[in-house]
C-alpha positions in Angstrom: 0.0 0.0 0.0 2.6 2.6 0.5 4.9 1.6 -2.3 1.2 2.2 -4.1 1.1 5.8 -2.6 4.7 6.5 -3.8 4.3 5.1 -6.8 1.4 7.7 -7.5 3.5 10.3 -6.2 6.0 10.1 -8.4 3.1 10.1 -11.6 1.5 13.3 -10.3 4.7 14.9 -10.1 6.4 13.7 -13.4 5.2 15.4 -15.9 5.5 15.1 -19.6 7.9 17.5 -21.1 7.2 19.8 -23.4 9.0 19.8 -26.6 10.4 23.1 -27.6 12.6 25.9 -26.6 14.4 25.9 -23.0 13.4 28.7 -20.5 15.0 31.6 -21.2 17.8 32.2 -18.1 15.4 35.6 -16.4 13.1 32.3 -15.7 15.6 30.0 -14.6 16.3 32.2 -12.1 13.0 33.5 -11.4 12.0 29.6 -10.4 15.2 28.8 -8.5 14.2 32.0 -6.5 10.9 30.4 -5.9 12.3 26.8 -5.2 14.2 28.6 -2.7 11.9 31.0 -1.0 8.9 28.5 -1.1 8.2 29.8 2.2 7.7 33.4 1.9 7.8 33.6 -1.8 8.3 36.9 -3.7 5.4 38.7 -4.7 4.4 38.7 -8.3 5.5 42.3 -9.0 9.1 41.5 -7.2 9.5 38.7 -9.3 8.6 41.1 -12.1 11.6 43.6 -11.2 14.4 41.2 -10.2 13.5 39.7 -14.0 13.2 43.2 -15.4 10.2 42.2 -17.8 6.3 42.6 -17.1 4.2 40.9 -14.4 1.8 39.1 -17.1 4.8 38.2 -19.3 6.5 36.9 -15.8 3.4 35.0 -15.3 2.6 33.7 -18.7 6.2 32.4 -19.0 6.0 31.1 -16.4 3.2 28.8 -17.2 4.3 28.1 -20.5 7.8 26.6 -19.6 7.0 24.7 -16.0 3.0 23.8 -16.7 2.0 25.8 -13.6 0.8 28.7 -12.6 3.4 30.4 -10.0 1.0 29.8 -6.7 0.5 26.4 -8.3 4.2 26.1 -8.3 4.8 27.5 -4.6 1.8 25.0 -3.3 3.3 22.2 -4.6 6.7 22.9 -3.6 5.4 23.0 -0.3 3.7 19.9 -0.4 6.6 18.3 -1.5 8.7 19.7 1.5 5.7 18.5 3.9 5.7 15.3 2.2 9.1 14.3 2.7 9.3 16.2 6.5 5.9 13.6 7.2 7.5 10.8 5.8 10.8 11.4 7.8 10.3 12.7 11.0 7.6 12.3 13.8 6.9 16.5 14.4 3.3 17.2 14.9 1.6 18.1 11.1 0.5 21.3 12.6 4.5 22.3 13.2 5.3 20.8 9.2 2.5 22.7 7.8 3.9 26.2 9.5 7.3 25.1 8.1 6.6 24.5 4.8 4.6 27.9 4.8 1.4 27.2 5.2 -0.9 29.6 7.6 -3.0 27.0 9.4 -3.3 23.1 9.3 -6.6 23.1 7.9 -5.5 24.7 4.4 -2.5 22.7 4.2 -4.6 19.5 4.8 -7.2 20.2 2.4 -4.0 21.7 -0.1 -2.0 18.2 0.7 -5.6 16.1 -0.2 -6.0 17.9 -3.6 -2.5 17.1 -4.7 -2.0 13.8 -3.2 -4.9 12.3 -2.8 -4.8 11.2 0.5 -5.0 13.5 3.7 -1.3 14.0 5.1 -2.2 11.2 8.4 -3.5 9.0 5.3 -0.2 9.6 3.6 1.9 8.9 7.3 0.3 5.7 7.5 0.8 5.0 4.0 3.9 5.0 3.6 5.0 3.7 7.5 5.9 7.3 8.5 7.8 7.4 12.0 5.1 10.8 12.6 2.6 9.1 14.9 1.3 12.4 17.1 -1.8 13.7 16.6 -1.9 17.5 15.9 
C-alpha cells in the first residue's frame, strides 16, 4: 500500500515534457528564487523587477515553460517539502505545515488532499511514517 502511494506520487509529479525551446535564463532564475523561498515567496510584481520584464509576461512564461501557474508552483513545492518532512520525521503536522509555509493546518490539509490524494495522516500511515502524534 505505501509503495502504491509512492508510486502515485511520483506520476503526479512527473510530468511530460514539453517539446520546444528551453526557459529563457530571467526564468531559470525566477524559479530557482521560488524553489528557494517557497516559504515566503516573492510577490508577483518583485518577481517582475528582479527579471526586469512585465508581471503578465513573468506570469505567462511562467506557465508556458513549468506547466504551472506560479502559486501552483509554490503550493506544490510546499507539499513536496511536507511530504518528505511527514515521511521522515515524527513533528506534529501542525508544526510541518507552519514550516513548509502554510498559515493553518486546515489549508495545508485540504491543499495536501487535492495534490496527493490522500490526507497527510493517510499519507503517514501509508507510507509507514515514524510521525505518529496527533496534531
Amino acid at each position: 500500500e505505501g509503495l502504491a502511494c509512492e508510486l502515485v506520487t511520483e506520476l503526479f509529479r512527473a510530468r511530460v515534457a514539453v517539446d520546444g525551446p528551453q526557459a529563457p535564463p530571467w526564468l531559470e532564475r525566477l524559479h530557482g528564487l521560488l524553489l528557494s523561498n517557497f516559504v515566503d515567496p516573492p510577490r508577483l510584481s518583485q518577481l517582475s523587477i528582479e527579471a526586469g520584464v512585465h508581471e503578465v509576461h513573468v506570469a505567462r512564461q511562467f506557465r508556458k515553460y513549468y506547466g504551472l501557474t506560479i502559486g501552483e508552483f509554490v503550493r506544490e513545492t510546499r507539499v513536496e517539502f511536507a511530504r518528505n518532512r511527514l515521511r521522515n520525521s515524527d513533528m506534529p503536522i501542525v508544526e510541518i505545515a507552519l514550516e513548509a509555509g502554510f498559515a493553518h493546518q486546515s489549508h495545508f490539509t485540504t491543499v495536501f488532499k487535492k495534490l496527493m490524494g490522500v490526507t497527510p495522516r493517510q499519507y503517514c500511515a501509508a507510507v509507514g511514517s515514524p510521525h505518529r502524534r496527533r496534531p
